[in-house]
ZAMARGU-4260 file (C-alpha; in steps of 0.2 Angstrom, whole numbers, plus 5000, padded with zeros to 4 digits):
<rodrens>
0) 5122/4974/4954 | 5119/4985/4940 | 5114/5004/4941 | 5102/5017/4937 | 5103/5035/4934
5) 5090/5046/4942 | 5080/5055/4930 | 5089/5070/4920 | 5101/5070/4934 | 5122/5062/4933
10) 5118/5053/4950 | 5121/5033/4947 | 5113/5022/4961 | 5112/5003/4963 | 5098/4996/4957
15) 5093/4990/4975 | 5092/5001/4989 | 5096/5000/5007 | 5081/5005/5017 | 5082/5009/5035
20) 5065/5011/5043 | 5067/4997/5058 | 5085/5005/5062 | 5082/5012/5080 | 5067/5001/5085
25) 5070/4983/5079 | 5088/4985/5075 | 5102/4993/5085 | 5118/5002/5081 | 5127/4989/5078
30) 5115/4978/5067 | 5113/4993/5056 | 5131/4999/5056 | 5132/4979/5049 | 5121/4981/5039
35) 5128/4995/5030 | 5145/4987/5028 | 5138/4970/5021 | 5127/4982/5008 | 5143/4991/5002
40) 5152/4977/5000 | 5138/4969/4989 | 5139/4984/4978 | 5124/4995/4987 | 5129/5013/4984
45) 5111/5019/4988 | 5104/5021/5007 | 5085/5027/5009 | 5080/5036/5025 | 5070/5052/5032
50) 5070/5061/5046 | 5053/5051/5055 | 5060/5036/5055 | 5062/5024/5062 | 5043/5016/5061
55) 5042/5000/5069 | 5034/5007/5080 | 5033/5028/5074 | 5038/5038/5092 | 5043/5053/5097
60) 5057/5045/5110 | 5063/5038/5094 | 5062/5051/5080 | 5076/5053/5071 | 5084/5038/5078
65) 5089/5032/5060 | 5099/5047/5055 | 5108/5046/5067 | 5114/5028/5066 | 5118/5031/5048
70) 5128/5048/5054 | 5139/5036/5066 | 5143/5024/5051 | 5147/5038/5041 | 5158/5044/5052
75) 5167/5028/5057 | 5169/5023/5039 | 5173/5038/5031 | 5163/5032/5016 | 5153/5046/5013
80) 5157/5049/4996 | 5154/5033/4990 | 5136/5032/4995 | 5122/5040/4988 | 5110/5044/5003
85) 5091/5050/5003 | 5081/5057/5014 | 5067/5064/5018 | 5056/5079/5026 | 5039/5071/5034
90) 5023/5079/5030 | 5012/5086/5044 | 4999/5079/5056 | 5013/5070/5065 | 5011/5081/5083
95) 5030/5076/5088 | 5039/5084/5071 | 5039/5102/5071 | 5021/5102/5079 | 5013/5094/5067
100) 5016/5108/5055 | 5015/5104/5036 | 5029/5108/5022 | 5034/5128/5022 | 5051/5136/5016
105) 5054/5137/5036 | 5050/5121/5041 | 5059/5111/5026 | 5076/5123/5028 | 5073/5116/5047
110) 5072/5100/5040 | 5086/5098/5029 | 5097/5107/5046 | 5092/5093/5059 | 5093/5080/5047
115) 5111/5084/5041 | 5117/5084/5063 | 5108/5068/5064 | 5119/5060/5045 | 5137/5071/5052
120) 5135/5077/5035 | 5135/5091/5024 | 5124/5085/5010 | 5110/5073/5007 | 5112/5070/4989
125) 5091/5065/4986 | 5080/5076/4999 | 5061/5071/4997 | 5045/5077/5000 | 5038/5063/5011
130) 5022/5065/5008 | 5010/5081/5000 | 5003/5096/5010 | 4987/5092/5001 | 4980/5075/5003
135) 4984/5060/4995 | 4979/5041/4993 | 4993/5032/4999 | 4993/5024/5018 | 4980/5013/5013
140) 4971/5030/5006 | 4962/5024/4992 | 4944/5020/4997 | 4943/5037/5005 | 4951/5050/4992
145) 4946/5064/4985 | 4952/5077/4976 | 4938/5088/4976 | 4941/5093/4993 | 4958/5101/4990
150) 4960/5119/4988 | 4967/5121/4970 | 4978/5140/4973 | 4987/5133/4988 | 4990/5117/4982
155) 5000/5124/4968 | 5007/5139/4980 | 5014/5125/4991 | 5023/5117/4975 | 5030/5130/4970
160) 5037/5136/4988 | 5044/5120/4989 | 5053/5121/4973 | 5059/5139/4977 | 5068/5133/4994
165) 5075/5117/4985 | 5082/5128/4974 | 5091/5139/4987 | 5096/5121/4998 | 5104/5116/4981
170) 5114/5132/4978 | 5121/5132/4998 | 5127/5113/4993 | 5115/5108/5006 | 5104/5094/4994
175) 5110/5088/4978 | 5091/5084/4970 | 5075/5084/4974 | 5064/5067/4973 | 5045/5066/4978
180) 5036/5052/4991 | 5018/5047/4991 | 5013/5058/4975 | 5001/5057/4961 | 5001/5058/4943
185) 4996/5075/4943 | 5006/5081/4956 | 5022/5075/4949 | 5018/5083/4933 | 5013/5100/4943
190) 5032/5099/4948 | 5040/5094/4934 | 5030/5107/4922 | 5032/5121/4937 | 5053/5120/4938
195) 5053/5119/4921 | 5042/5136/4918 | 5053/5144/4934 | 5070/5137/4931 | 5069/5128/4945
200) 5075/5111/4952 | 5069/5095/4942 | 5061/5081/4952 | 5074/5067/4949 | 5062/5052/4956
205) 5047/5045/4964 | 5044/5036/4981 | 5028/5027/4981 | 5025/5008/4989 | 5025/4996/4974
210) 5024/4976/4975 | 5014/4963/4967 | 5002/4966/4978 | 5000/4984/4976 | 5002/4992/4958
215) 4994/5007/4953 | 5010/5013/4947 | 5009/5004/4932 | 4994/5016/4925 | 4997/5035/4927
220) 5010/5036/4935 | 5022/5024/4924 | 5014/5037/4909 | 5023/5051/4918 | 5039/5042/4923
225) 5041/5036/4906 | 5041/5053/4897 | 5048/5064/4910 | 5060/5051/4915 | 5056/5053/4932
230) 5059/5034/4941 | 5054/5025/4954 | 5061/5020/4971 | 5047/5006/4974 | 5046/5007/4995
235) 5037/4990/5004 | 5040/4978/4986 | 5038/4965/5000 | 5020/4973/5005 | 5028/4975/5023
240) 5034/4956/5023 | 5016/4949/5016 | 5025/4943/5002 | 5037/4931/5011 | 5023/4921/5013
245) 5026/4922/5035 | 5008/4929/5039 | 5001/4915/5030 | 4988/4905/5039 | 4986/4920/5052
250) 5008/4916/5055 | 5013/4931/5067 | 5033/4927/5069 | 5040/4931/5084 | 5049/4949/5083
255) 5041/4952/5066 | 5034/4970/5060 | 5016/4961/5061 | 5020/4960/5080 | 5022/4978/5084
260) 5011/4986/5069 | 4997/4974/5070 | 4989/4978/5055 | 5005/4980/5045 | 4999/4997/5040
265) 4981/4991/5035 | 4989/4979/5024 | 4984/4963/5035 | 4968/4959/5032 | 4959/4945/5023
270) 4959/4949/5005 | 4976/4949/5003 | 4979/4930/5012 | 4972/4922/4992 | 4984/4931/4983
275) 4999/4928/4993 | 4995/4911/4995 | 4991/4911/4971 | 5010/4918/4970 | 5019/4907/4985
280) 5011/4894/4975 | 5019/4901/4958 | 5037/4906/4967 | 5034/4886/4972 | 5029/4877/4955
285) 5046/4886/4948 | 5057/4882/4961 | 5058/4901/4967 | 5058/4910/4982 | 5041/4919/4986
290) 5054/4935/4994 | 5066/4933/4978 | 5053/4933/4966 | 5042/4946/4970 | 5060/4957/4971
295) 5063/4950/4954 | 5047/4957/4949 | 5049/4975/4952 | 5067/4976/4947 | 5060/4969/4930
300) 5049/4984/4928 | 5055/4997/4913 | 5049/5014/4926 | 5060/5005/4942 | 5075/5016/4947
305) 5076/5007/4962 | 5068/4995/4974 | 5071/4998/4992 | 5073/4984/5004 | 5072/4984/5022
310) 5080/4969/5034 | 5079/4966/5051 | 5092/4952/5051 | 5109/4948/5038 | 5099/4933/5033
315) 5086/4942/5027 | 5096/4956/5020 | 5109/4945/5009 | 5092/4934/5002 | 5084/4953/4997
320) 5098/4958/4987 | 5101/4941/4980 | 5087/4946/4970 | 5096/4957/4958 | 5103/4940/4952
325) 5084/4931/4948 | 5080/4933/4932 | 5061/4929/4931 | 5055/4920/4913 | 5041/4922/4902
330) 5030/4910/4909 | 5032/4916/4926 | 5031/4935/4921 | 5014/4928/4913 | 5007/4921/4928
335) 5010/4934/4938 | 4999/4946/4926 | 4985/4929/4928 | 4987/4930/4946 | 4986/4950/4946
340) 4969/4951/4933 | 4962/4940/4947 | 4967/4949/4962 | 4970/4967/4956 | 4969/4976/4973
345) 4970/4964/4989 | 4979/4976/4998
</rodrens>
């Protein structure tokens, strides 16, 4: 396992993360708590949450259901130092949380306080923004963005509030730094260039779904995370389990995340079926696993901080991290840009 350090900051994490976003729906207490112990054994020093979770199904009867179950672990093990844990403050328009309110000083100090109950912990070393006050194109966004329609004052009011409260969460010892989810090129550097004129808290990473089936990341965004050293924690780099090829052929595995989010967050759908079925043909013709190579992939990317994977079962879990040991080659790396020229956004 090797490790990366996030952004400008000291904080070393492994280069593969544990997610936690079935914990509390498909998987119980004690699967996770397995989880967890498997993960640290396996040199994992890095666990990703947020308060919303878990999301297989999203509910109000189980909203910060995840938290929790890592709070218990932490508890039981007394291996909190030795982990670097993330979490997260959702975003409004969820009726549930806080009323659906979006980011405020008031409603992210109320945040951070929940969430640390939940973890039985007095920190959370990376507290991110889950998703922007503004608008963004994330969630399948894309088709219907636009940044016209945002309101330019309060878009850089509510970034600079933001920084401001991080700032005072960081000096109580309540968060160590401050990472961003679901954000854009510009919206990153609004941060970054903001703390910097106000002395404030510099974002340390980014949280933005990255896969080989999903890579707007390499343009912009990469631009930014190279020169302001600000990297990536790539959430769903297995498109939500598209790229283990077991939705294949209209394949709905019993107990899968295709089974209880039908669409798999609007990535199921039938321009995505040719290019899964272009790289299982590739991960076949070199003897690969399609899961193992399209980690491979992302851990081979110079902006990757981290890739977050997400298991329902130890099988899964142990073949994910396996992938920190797959060394993709030239030839495969080439193909993969063939297959991508020809299916650049299937998803």
């Amino acid at each position: 396992m090797k490790y990366h350090t996030l952004g400008r900051t000291d904080v070393s994490v492994s280069e593969i993360c544990l997610g936690t976003m079935t914990w509390g729906s498909q998987n119980t207490e004690a699967e996770a708590h397995a989880q967890m112990d498997w993960a640290v054994e396996n040199g994992v020093n890095f666990f990703d949450t947020a308060e919303l979770y878990p999301t297989t199904p999203v509910s109000a009867e189980t909203y910060g259901r995840t938290e929790e179950f890592i709070g218990s672990w932490l508890t039981k093990t007394g291996k909190r130092n030795e982990i670097v844990l993330a979490s997260k403050i959702a975003g409004g328009g969820r009726p549930h949380i806080r009323d659906g309110q979006g980011i405020t000083p008031q409603t992210m100090r109320a945040a951070v306080d929940a969430s640390l109950r939940r973890l039985q912990t007095d920190r959370i070393d990376l507290y991110q923004i889950h998703w922007p006050n503004r608008g963004h194109y994330h969630f399948r966004g894309t088709w219907g963005f636009d940044a016209t329609t945002q309101d330019r004052s309060e878009a850089a009011s509510d970034i600079l509030q933001i920084l401001e409260t991080a700032a005072d969460l960081v000096q109580e010892g309540k968060i160590g730094v401050l990472g961003l989810s679901n954000e854009t090129a510009w919206g990153t550097q609004k941060y970054i260039n903001t703390a910097e004129a106000k002395g404030l808290p510099r974002v340390a990473s980014i949280q933005n779904e990255y896969s080989l089936l999903y890579r707007t990341f390499d343009l912009d965004l990469a631009e930014v995370a190279h020169h302001e050293q600000v990297g990536l924690l790539a959430y769903s780099p297995l498109a939500a389990g598209l790229l283990t090829g077991k939705y294949l052929d209209g394949g709905r595995p019993a107990g899968s995340r295709g089974t209880i989010n039908k669409d798999l967050g609007g990535r199921l759908q039938p321009l995505q079926e040719p290019a899964v079925q272009a790289y299982q043909a590739l991960a076949q013709a070199h003897g690969l696993d399609l899961a193992q190579m399209s980690l491979a992939f992302c851990l081979s990317r110079p902006f990757m901080a981290s890739v977050i994977i997400g298991a329902t079962s130890m099988e899964q879990l142990k073949l994910d991290v396996s992938a920190a040991d797959v060394t993709l080659s030239k030839e495969v790396l080439a193909q993969i840009d063939t297959i991508h020229r020809q299916y650049p956004m299937p998803i």
